[in-house]
C-alpha positions in Angstrom: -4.1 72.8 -12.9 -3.7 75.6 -15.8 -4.9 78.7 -13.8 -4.5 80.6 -17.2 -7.0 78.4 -18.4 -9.5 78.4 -15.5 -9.2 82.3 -15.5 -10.4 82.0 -19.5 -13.3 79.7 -18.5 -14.2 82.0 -15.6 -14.5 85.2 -18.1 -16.5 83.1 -20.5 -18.8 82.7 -17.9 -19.2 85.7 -16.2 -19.9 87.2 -20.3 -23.0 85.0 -20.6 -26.3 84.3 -19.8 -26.7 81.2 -21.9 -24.9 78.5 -20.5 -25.8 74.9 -21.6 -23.9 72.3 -19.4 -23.6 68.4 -21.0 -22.1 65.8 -18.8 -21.1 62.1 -18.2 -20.0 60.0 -16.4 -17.0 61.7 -15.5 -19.0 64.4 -13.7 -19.9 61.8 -11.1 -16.7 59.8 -10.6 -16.1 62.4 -8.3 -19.0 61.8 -6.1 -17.4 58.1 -6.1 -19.8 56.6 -8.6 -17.7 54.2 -11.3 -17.9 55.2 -14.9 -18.2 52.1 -17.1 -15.1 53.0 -20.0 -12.3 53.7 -17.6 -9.5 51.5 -16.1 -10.9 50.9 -12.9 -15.1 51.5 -14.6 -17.5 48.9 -14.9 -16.1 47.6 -18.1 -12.7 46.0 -16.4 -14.6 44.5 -13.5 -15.1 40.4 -14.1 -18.9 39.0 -14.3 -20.6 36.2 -15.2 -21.5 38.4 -18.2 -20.4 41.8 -19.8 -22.1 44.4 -18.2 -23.1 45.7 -21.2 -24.6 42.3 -22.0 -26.2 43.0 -18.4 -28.1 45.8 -18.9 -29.4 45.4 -22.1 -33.0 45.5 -22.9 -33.2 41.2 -23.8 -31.2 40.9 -20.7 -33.9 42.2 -18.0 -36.3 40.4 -19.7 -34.6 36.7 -20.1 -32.5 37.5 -16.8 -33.9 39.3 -14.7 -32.7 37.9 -11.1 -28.9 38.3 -13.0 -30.1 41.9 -14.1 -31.0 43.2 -10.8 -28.0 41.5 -8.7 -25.4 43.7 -10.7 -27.3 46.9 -11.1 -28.1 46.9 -7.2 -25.0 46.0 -6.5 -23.1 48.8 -9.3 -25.4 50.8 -10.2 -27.6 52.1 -7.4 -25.5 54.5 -5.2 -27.8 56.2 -3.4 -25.6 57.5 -0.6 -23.4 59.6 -3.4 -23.2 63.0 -2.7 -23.5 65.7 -5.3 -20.0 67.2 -5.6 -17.9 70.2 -6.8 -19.5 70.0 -10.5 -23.0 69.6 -9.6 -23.6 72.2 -7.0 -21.4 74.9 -8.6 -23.9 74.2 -11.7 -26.8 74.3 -9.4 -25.1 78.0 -8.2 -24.8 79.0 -11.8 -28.6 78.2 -12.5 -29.9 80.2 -9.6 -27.3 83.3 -10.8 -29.4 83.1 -14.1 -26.3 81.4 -15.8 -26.7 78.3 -17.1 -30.2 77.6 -19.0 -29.7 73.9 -18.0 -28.2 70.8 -17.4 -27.9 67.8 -20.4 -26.6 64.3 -18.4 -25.8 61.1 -19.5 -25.7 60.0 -15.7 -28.7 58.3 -13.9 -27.6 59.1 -10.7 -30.0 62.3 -9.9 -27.0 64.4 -8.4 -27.5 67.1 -10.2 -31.0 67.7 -8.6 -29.8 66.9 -5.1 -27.4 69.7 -5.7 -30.4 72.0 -6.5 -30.2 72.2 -10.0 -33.9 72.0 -11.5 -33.3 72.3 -15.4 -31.6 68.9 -15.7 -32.7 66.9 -18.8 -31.7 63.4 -18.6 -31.0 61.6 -21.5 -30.8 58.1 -20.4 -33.1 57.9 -17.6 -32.5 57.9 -13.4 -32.7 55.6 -10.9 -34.5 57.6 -8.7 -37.5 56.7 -11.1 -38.9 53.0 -11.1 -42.7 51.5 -13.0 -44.5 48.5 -12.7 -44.0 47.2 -16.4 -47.9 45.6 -16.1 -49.8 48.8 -14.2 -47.1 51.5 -14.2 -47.0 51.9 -10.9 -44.2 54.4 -9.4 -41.7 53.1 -7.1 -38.5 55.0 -5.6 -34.9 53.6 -5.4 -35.3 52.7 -2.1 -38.1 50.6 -3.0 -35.7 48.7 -6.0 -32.7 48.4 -3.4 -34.6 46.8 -0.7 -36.7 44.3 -2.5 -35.6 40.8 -2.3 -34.2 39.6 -5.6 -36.5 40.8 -8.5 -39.0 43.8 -7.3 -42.6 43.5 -8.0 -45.3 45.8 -7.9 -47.6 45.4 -4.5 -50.5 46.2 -6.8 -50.6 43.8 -9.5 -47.3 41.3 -8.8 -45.7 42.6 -12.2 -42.0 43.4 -12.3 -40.9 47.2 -11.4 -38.2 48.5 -14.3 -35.9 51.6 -13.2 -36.8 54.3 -15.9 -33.2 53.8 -17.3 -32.3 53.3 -20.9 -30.7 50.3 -21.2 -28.9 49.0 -24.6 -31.1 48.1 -27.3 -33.8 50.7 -25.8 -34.1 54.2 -27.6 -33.7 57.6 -26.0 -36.7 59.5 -24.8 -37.9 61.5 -28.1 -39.1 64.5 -25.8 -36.0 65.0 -23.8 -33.9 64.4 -26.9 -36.1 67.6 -28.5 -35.7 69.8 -25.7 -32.2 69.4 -25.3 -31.2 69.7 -28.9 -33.3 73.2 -28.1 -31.3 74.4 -25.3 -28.1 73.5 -27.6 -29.0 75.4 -30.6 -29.9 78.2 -28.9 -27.3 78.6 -26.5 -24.2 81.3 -26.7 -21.9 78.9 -24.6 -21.9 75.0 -24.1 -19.9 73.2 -21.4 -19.4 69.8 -22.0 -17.7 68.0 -18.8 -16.7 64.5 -18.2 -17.4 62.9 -21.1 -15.4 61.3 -24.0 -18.3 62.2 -26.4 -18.5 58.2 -27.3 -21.8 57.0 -26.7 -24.3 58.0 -29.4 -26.6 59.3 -30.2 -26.2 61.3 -27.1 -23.0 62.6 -28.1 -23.9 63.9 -31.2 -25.8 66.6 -29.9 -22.9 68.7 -29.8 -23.6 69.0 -33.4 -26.4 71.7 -33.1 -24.4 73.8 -30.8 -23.8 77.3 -32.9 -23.2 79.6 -29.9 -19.8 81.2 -29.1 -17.7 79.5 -26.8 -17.5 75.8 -26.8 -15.9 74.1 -23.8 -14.6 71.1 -23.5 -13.1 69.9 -19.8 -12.2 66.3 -19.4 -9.6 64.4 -18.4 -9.2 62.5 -21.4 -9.6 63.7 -25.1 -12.7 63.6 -26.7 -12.1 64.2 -30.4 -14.0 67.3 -30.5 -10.8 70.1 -29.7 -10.8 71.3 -33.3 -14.2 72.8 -32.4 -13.5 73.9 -29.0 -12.9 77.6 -28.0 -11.1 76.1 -24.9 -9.5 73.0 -23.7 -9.1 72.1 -20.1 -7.5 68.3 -19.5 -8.3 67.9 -15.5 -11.6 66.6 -13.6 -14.3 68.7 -14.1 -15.0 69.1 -9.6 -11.5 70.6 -9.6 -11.9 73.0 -12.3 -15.3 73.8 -10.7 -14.3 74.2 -7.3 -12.0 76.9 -8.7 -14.8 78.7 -10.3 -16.7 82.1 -8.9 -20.2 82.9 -9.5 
């Protein structure tokens, strides 16, 4: 751990008001949630099909009973608990610090920490609709149901509110987010390789001061940055004082 470096990323923040926080996946490792790109993520594990294959927009609909036996069993962790990260965020919103939250994760951690700007680019879980009547269902609803959910009103089959591949991102949330970015005077960006587009490329409209980039990994993007911290993002939070 560079304290040198943590006391830099504490001075940035106690100078602003302005804070914009992206993350991925890597936010919620820590919370014991796999991340699909690393060693031990999604990616390496063996299936009858690639996951990405898996949860794919063609795949729910020509697969669905395959769909839903691998994202109950990987991707529905509803006993995670938020962690470092998420609930010194949370802190930092309710010191008037951070403007909001930009996630990549589906996992709704970031509001179970208290957070309650959180925009969430590809969807959550926590969120489920009848595809026939729209219908709301929670999680619990999803991870109970035997094989394929259906809707008790109509019999049609309940989709979690995730964007899978082959499925664009939600035009509205894309717009306010690239509007928090632009106008912010410091971005975070934590626990995330900055791969998966477009997502990623709305570091682009970031003009502010300070860019920070914390993962444990690099990202490409440390010709840009104002500071670099290589180490999991909980650590570095848990380190940090509002």
């Amino acid at each position: 751990m560079d304290l040198e470096k943590i006391a830099e990323l504490q001075n940035i923040i106690d100078g602003s008001d302005n804070i914009v926080f992206f993350g991925g996946a890597g936010v919620s490792t820590e919370s014991g949630i796999p991340d699909f790109r690393s060693q031990d993520g999604l990616y390496h594990m063996k299936y009858k099909f690639p996951p990405e294959t898996i949860i794919s927009h063609s795949f729910f609909l020509h697969n669905p009973d395959e769909f839903y036996r691998f994202y109950k069993d990987k991707m529905l962790a509803l006993d995670a608990e938020p962690n470092a990260a998420h609930l010194k965020l949370a802190e930092l919103e309710k010191a008037g610090k951070v403007r909001a939250v930009v996630t990549q994760n589906i996992d709704g951690l970031h509001q179970k920490a208290g957070s309650q700007k959180v925009l969430e680019l590809h969807g959550s879980v926590l969120r489920n609709y009848c595809t026939r009547c729209g219908e709301f269902y929670d999680a619990e609803y999803v991870k109970n149901a035997e094989g394929i959910p259906k809707c008790q009103k109509c019999g049609g089959t309940v989709k979690p509110d995730v964007v899978l591949y082959e499925e664009s991102l939600d035009n509205d949330v894309i717009s306010e987010a690239v509007d928090y970015i632009s106008k912010a005077d410091v971005l975070i960006i934590g626990g995330t390789s900055l791969v998966v587009y477009p997502a990623a490329g709305l570091i682009n409209y970031f003009n502010g001061r300070n860019l920070v980039l914390i993962n444990k990994s690099s990202t490409g993007r440390e010709d840009r940055a104002s500071l670099v911290i290589t180490d999991a993002i909980g650590e570095v939070f848990k380190r940090i004082h509002v």
